[in-house]
Backbone atoms as SQL, in Angstrom:
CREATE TABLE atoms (id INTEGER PRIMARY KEY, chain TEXT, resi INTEGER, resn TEXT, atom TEXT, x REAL, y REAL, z REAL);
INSERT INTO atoms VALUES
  (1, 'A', 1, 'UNK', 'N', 101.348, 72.739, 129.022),
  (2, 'A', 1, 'UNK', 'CA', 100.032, 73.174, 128.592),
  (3, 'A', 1, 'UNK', 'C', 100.204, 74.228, 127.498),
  (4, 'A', 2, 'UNK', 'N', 99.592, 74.296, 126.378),
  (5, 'A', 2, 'UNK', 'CA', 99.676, 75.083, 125.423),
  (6, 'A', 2, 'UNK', 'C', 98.404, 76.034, 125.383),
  (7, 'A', 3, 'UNK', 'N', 98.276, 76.841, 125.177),
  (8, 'A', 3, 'UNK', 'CA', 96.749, 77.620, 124.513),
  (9, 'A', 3, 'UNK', 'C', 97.032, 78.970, 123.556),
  (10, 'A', 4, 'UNK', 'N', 95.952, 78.609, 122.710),
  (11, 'A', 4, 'UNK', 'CA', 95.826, 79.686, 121.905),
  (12, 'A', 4, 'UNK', 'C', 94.917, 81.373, 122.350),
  (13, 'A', 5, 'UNK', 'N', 95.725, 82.130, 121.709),
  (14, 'A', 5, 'UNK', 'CA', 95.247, 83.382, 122.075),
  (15, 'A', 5, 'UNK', 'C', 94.274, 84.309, 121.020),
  (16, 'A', 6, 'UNK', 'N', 93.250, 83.300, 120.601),
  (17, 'A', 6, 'UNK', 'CA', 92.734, 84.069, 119.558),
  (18, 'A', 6, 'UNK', 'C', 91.394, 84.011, 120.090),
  (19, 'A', 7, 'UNK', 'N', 90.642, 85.488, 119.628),
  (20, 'A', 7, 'UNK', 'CA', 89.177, 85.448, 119.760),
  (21, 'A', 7, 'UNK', 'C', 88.411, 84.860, 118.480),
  (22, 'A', 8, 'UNK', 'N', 87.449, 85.059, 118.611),
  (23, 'A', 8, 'UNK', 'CA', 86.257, 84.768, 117.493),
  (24, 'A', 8, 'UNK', 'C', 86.383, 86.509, 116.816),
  (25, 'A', 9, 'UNK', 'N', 85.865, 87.222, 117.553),
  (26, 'A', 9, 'UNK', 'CA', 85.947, 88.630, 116.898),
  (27, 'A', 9, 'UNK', 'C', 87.309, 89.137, 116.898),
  (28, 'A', 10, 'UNK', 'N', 88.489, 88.494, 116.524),
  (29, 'A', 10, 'UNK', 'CA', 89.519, 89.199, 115.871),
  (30, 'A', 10, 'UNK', 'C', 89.647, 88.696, 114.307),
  (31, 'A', 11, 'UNK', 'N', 88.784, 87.559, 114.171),
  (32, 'A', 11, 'UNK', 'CA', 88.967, 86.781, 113.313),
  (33, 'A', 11, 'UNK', 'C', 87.732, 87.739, 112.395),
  (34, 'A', 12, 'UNK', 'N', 86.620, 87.986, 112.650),
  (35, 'A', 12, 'UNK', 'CA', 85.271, 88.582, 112.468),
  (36, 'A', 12, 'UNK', 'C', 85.744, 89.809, 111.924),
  (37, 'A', 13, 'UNK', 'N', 86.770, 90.799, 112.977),
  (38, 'A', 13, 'UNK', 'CA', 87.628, 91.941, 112.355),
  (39, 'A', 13, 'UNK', 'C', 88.374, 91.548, 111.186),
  (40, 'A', 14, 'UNK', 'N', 88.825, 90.725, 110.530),
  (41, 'A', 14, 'UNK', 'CA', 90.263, 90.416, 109.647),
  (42, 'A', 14, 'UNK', 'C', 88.616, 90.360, 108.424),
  (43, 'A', 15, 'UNK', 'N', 88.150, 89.949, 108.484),
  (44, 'A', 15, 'UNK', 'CA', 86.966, 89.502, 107.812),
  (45, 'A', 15, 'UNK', 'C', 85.868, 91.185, 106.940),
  (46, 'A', 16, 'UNK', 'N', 85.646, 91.625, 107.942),
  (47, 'A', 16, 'UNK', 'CA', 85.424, 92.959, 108.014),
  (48, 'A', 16, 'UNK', 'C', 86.429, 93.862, 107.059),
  (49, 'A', 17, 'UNK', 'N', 87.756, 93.714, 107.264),
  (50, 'A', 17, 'UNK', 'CA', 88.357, 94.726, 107.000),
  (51, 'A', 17, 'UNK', 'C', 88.850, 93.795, 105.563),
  (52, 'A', 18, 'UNK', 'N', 88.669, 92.764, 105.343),
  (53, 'A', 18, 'UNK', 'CA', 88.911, 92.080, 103.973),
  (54, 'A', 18, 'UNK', 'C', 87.792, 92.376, 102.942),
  (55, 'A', 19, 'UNK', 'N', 86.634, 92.007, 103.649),
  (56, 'A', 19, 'UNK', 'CA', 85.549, 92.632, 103.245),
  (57, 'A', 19, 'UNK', 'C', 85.684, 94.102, 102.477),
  (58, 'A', 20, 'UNK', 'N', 85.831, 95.313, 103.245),
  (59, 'A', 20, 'UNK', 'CA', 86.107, 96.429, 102.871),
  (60, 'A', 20, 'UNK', 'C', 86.980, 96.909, 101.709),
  (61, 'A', 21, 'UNK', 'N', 88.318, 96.420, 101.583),
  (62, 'A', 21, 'UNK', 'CA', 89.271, 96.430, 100.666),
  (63, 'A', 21, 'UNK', 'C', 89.048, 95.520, 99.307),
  (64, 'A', 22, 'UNK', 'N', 88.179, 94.932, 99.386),
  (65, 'A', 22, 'UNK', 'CA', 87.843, 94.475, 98.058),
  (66, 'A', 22, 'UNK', 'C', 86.884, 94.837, 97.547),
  (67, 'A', 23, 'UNK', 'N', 85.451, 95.851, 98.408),
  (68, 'A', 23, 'UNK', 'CA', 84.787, 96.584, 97.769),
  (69, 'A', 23, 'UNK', 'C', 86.072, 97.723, 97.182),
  (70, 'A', 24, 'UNK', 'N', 86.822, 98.576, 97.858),
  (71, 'A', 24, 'UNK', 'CA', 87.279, 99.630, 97.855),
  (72, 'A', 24, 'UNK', 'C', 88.180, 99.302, 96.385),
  (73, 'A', 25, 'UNK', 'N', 88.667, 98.003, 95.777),
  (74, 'A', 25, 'UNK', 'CA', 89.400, 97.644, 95.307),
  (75, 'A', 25, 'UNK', 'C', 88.223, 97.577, 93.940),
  (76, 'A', 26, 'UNK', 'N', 87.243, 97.268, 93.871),
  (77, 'A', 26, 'UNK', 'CA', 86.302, 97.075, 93.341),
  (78, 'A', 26, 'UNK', 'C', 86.109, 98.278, 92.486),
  (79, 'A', 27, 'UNK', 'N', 85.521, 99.711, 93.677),
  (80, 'A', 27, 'UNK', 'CA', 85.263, 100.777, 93.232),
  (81, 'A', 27, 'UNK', 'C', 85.972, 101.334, 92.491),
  (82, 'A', 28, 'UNK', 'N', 87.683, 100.846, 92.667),
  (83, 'A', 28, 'UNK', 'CA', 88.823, 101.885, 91.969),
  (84, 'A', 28, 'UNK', 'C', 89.300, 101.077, 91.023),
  (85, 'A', 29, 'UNK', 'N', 88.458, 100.292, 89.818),
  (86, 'A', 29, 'UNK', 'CA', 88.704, 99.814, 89.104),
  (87, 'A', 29, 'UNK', 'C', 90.025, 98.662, 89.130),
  (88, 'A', 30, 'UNK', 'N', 89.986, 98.227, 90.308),
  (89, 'A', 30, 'UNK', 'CA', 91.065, 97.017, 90.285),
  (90, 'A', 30, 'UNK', 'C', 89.695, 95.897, 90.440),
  (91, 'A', 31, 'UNK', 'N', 89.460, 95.166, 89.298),
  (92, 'A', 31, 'UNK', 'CA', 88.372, 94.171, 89.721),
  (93, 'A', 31, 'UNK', 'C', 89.246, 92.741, 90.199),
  (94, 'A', 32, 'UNK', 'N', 90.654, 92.543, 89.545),
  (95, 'A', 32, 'UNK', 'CA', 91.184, 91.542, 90.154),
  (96, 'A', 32, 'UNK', 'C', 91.984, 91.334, 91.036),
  (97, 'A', 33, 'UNK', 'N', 91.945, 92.408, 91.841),
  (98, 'A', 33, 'UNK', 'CA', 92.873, 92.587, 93.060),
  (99, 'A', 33, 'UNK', 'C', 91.420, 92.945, 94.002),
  (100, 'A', 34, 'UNK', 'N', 90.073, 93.094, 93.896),
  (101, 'A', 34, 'UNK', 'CA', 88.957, 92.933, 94.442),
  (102, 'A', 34, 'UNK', 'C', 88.745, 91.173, 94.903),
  (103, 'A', 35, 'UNK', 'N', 89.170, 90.793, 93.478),
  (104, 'A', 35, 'UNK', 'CA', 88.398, 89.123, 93.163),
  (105, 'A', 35, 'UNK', 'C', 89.241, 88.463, 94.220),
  (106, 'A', 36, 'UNK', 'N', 91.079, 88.764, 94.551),
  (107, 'A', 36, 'UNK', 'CA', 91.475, 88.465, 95.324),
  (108, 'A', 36, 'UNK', 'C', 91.279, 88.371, 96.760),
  (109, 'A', 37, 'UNK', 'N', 90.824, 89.459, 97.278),
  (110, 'A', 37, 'UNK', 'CA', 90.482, 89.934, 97.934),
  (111, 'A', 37, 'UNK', 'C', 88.986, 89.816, 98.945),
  (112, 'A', 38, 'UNK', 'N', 88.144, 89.387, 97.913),
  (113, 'A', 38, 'UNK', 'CA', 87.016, 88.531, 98.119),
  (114, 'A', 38, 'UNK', 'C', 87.155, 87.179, 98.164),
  (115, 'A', 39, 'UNK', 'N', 88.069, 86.347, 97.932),
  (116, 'A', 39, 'UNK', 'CA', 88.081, 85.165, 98.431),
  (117, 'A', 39, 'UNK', 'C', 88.940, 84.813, 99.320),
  (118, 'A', 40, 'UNK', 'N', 89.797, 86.048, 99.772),
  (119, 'A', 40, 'UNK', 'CA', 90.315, 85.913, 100.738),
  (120, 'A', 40, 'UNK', 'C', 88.772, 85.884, 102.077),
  (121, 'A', 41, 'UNK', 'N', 88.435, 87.098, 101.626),
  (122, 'A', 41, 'UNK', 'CA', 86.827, 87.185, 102.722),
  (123, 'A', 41, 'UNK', 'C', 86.206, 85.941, 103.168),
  (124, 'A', 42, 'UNK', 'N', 85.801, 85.229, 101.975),
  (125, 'A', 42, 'UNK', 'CA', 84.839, 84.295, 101.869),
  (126, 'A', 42, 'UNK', 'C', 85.704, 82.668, 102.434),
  (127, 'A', 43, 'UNK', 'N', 87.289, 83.050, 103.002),
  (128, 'A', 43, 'UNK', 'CA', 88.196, 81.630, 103.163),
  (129, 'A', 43, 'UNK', 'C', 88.151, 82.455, 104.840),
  (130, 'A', 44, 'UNK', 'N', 88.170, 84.002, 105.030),
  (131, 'A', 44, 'UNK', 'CA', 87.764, 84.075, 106.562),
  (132, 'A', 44, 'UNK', 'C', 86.530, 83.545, 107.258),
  (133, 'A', 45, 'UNK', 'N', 85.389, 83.887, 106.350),
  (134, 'A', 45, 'UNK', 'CA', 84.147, 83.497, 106.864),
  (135, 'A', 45, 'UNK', 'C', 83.906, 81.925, 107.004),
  (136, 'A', 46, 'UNK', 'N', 84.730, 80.862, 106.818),
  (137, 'A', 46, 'UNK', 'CA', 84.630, 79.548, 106.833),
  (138, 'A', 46, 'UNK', 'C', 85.299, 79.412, 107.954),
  (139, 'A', 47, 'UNK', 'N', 86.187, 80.207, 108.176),
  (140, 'A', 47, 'UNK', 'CA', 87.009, 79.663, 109.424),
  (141, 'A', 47, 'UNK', 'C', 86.426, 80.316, 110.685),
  (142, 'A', 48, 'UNK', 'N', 85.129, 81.241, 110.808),
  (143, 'A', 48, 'UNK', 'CA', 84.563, 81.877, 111.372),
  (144, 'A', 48, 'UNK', 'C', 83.430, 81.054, 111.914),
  (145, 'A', 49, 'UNK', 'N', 83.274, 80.158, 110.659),
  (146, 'A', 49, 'UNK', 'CA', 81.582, 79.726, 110.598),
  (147, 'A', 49, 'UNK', 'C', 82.140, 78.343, 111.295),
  (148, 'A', 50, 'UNK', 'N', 83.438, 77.825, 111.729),
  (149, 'A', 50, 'UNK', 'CA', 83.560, 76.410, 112.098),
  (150, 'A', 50, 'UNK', 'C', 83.405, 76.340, 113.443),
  (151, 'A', 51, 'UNK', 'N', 83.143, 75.071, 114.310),
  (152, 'A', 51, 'UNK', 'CA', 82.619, 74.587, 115.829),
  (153, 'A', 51, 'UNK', 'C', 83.873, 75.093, 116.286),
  (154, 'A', 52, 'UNK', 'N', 84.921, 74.305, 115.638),
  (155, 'A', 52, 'UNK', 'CA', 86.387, 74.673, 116.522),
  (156, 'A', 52, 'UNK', 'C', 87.398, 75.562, 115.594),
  (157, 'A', 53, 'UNK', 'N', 88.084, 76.302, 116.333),
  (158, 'A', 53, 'UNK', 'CA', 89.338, 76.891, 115.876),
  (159, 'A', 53, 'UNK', 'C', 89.924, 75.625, 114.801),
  (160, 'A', 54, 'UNK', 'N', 90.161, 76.369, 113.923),
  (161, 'A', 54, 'UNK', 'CA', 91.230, 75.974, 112.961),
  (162, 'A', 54, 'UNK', 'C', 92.828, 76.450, 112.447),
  (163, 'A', 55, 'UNK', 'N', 93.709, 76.357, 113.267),
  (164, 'A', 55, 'UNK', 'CA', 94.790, 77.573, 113.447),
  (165, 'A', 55, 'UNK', 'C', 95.525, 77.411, 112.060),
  (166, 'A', 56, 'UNK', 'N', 95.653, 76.194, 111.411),
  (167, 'A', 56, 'UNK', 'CA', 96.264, 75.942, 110.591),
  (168, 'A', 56, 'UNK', 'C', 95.665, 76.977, 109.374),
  (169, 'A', 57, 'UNK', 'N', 94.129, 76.837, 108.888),
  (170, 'A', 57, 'UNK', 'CA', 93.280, 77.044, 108.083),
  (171, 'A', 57, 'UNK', 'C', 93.407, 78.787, 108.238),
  (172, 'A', 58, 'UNK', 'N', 93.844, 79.450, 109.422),
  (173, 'A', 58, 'UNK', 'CA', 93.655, 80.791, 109.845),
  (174, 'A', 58, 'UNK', 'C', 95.570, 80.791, 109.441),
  (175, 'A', 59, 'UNK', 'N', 96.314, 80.570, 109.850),
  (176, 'A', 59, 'UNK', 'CA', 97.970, 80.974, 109.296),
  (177, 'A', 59, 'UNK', 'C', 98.193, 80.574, 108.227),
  (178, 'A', 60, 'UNK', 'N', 97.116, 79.314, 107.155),
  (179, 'A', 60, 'UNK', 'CA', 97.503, 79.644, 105.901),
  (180, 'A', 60, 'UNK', 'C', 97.081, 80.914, 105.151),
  (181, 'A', 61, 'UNK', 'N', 96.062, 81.107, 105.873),
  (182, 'A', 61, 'UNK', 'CA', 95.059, 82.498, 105.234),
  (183, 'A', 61, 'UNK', 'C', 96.266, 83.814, 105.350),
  (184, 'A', 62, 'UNK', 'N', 96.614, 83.640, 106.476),
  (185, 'A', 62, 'UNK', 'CA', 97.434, 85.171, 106.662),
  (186, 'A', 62, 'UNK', 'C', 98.569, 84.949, 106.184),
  (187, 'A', 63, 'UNK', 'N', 99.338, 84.028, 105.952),
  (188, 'A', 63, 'UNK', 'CA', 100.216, 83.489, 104.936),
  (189, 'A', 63, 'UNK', 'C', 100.106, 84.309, 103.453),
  (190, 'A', 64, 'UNK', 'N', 99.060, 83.934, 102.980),
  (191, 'A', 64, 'UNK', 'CA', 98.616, 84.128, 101.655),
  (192, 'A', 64, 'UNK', 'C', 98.202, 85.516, 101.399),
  (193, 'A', 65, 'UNK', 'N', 97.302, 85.869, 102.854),
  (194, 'A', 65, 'UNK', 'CA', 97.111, 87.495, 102.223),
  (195, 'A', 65, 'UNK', 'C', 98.784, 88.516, 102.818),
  (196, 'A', 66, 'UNK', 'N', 99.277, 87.467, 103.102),
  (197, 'A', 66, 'UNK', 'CA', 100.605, 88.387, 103.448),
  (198, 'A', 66, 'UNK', 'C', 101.525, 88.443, 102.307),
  (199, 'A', 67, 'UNK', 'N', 101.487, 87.755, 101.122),
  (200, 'A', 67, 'UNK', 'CA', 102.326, 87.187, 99.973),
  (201, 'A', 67, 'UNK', 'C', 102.008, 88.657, 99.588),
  (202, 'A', 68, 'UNK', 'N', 100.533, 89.395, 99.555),
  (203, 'A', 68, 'UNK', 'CA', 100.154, 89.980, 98.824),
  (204, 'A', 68, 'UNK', 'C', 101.105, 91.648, 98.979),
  (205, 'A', 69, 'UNK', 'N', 101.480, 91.332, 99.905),
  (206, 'A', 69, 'UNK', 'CA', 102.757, 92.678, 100.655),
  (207, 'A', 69, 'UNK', 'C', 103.876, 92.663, 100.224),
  (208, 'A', 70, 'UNK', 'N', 104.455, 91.939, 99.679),
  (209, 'A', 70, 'UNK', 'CA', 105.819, 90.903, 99.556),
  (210, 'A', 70, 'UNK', 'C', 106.485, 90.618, 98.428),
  (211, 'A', 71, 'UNK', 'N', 107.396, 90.484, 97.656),
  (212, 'A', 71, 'UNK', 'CA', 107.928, 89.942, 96.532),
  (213, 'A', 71, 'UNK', 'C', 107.475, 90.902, 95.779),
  (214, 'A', 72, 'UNK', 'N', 107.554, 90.464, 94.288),
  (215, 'A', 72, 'UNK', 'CA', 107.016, 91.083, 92.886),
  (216, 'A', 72, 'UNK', 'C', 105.263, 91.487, 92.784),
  (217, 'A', 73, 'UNK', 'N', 105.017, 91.724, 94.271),
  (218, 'A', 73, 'UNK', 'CA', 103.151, 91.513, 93.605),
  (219, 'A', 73, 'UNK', 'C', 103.049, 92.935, 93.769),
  (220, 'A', 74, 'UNK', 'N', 102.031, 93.204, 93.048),
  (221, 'A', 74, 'UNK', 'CA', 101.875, 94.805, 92.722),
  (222, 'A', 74, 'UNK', 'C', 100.710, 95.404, 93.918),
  (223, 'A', 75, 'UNK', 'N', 100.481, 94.821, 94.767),
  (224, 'A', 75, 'UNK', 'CA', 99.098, 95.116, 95.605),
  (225, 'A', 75, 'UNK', 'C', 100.240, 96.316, 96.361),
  (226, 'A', 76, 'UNK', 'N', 101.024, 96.631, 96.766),
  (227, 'A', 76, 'UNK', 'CA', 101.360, 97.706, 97.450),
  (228, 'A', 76, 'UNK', 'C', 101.407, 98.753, 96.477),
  (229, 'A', 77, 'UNK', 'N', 101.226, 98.266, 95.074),
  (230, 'A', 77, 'UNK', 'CA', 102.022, 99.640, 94.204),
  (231, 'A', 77, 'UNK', 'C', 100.162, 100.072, 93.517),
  (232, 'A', 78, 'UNK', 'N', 99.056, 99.819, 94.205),
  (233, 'A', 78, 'UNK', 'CA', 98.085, 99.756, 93.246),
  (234, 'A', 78, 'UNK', 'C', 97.664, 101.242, 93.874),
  (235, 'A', 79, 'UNK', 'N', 97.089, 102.127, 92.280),
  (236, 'A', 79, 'UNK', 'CA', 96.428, 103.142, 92.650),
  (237, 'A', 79, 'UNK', 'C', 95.099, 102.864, 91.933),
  (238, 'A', 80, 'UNK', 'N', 93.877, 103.392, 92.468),
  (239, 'A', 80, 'UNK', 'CA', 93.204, 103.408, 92.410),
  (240, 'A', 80, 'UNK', 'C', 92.488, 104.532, 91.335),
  (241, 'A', 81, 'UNK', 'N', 91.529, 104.179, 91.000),
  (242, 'A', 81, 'UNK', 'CA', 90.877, 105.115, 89.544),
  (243, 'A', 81, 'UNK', 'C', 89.587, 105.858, 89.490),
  (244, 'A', 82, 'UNK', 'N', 89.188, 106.797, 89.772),
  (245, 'A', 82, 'UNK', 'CA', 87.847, 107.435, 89.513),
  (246, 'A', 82, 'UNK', 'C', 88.125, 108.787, 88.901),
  (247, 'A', 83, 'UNK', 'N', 86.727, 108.791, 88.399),
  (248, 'A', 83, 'UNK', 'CA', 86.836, 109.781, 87.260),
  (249, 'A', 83, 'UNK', 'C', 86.629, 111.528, 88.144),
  (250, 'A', 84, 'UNK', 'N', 86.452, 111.460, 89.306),
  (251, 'A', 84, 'UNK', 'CA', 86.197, 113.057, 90.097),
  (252, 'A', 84, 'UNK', 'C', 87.315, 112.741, 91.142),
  (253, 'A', 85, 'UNK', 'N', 88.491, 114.060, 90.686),
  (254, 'A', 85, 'UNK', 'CA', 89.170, 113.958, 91.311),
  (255, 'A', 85, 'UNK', 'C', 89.448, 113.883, 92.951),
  (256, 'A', 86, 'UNK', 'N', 88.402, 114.700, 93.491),
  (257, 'A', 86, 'UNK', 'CA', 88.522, 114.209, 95.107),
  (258, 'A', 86, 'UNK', 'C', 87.655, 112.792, 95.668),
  (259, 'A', 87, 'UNK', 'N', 87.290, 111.949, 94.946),
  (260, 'A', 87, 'UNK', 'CA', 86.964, 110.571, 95.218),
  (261, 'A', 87, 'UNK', 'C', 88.101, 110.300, 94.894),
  (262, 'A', 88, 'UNK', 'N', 88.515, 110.021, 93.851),
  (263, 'A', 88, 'UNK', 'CA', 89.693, 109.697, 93.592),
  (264, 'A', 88, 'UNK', 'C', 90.798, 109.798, 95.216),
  (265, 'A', 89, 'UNK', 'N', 91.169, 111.059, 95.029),
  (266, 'A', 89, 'UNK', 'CA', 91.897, 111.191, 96.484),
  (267, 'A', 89, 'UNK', 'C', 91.983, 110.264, 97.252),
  (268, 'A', 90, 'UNK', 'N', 89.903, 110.502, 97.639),
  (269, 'A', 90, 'UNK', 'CA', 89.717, 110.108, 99.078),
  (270, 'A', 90, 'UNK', 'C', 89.965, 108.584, 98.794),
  (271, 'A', 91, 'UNK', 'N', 89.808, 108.082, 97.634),
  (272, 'A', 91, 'UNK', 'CA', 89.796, 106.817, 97.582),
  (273, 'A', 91, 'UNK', 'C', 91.128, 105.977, 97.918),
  (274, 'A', 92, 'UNK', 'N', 92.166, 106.739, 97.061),
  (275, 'A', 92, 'UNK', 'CA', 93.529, 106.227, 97.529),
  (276, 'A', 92, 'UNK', 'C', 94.149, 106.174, 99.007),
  (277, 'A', 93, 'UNK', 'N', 93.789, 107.420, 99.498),
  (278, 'A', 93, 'UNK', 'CA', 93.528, 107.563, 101.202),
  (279, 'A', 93, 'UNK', 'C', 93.507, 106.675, 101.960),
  (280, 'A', 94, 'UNK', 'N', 91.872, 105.821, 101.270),
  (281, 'A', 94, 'UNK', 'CA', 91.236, 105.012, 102.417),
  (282, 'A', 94, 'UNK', 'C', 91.957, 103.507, 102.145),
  (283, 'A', 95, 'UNK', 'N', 92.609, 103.323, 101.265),
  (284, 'A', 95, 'UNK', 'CA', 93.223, 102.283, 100.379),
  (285, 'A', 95, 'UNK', 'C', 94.419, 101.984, 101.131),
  (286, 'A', 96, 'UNK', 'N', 95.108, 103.451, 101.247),
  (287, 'A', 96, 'UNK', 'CA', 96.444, 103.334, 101.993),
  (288, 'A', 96, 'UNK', 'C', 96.321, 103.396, 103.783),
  (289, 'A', 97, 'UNK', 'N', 95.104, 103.626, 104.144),
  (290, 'A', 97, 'UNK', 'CA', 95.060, 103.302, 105.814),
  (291, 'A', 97, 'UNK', 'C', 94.400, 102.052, 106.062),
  (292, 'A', 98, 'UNK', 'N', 93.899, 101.608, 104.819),
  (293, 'A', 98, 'UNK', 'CA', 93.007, 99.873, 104.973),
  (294, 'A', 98, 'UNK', 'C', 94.109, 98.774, 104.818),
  (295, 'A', 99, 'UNK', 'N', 94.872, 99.137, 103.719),
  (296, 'A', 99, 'UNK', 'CA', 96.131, 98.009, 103.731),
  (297, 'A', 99, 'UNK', 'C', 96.758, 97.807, 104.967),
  (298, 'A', 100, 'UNK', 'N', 97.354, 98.971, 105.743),
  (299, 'A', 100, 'UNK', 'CA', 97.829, 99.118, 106.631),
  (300, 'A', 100, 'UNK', 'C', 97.265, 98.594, 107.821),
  (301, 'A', 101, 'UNK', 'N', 96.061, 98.629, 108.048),
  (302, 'A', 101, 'UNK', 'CA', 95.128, 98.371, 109.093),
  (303, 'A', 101, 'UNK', 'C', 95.307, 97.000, 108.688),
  (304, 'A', 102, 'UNK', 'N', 94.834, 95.925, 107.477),
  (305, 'A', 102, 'UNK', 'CA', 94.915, 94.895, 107.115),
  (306, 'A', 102, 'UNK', 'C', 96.302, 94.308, 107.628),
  (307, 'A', 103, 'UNK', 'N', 97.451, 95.016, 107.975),
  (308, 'A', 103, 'UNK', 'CA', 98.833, 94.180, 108.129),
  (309, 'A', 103, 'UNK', 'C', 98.987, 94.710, 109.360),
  (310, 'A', 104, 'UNK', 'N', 98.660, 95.183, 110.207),
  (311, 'A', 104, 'UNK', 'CA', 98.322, 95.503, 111.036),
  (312, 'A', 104, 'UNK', 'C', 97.832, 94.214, 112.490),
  (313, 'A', 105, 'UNK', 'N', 96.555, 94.107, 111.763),
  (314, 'A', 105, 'UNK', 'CA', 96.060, 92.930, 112.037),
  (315, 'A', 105, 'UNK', 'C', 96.621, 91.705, 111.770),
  (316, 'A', 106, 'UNK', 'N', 96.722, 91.642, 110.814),
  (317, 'A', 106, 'UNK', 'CA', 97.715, 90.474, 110.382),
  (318, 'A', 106, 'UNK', 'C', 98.807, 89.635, 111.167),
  (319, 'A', 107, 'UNK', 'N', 99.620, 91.086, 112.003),
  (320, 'A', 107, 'UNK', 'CA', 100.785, 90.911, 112.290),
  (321, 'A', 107, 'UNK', 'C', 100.471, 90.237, 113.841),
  (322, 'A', 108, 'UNK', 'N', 98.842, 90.730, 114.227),
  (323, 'A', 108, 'UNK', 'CA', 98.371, 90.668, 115.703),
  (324, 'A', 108, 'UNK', 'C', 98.097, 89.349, 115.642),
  (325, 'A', 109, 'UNK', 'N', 97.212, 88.438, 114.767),
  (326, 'A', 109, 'UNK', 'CA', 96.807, 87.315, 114.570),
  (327, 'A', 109, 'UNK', 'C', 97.975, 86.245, 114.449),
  (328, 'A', 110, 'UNK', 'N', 98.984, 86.926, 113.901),
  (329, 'A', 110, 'UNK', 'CA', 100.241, 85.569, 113.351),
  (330, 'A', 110, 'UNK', 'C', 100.977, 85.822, 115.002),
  (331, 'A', 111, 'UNK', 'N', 101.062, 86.852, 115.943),
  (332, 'A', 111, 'UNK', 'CA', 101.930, 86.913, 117.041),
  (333, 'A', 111, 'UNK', 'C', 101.022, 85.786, 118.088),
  (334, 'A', 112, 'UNK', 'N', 99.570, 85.476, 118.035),
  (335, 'A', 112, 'UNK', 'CA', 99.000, 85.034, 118.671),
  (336, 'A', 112, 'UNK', 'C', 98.582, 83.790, 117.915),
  (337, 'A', 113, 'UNK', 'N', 98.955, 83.178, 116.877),
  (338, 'A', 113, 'UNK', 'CA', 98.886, 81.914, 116.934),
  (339, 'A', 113, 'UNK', 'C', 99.894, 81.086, 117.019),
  (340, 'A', 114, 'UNK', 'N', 101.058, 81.606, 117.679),
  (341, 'A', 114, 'UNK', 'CA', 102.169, 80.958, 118.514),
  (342, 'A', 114, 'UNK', 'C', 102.047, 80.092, 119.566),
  (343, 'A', 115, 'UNK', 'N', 102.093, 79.107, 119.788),
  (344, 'A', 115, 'UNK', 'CA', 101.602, 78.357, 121.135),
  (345, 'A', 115, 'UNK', 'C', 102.424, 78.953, 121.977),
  (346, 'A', 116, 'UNK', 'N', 101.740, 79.115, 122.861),
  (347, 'A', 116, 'UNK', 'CA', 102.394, 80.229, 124.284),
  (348, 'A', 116, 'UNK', 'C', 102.441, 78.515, 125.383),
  (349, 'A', 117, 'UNK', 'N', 103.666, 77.929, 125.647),
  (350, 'A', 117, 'UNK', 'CA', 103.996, 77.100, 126.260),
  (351, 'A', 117, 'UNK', 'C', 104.146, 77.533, 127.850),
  (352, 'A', 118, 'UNK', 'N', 103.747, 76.926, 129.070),
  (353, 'A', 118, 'UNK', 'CA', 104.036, 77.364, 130.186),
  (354, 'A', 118, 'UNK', 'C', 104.631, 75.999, 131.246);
């Protein structure tokens, strides 16, 4: 017997917090690491909005926003831009505990779409 260990609202969370980082990505003048970022959102909310689990459609997703950690891509090295310096700050701040939170999750979703065999 196999089963999967995923909720609806962990998926709803990954969504949320994708959501967030591409406004935040938005605000600090990265519009194409936003644009990324938003269709990552909008490829959670399909797999949210379906009758049945789609595990495949959900580990390519975290696949892809995991590339974004990884290799030559600059999403770990991005700082963020506003013109008053303590937005600024706070902005990089919230940038560097959202990524984190984002792989975070990530790491919870890919441990649980393992088929747990008994």
């Amino acid at each position: 017997m196999s089963m999967q260990k995923i909720e609806k609202w962990r998926i709803k969370e990954l969504a949320l917090i994708l959501n967030e980082l591409s406004l935040l990505l938005k605000a600090g003048n990265t519009r194409d690491w936003a644009n990324v970022f938003s269709h990552f959102h909008d490829e959670s909310q399909k797999i949210i909005s379906k009758n049945e689990f789609d595990p495949e459609s959900l580990n390519k997703l975290i696949k892809n926003i995991k590339n974004c950690y990884f290799g030559s891509s600059s999403f770990t090295n991005i700082i963020l831009w506003h013109e008053d310096f303590k937005e600024n700050a706070r902005m990089n701040q919230s940038l560097y505990l959202t990524r984190a939170g984002l792989l975070k999750i990530l790491m919870e979703l890919e441990g649980r779409l393992v088929d747990y065999v008994s």
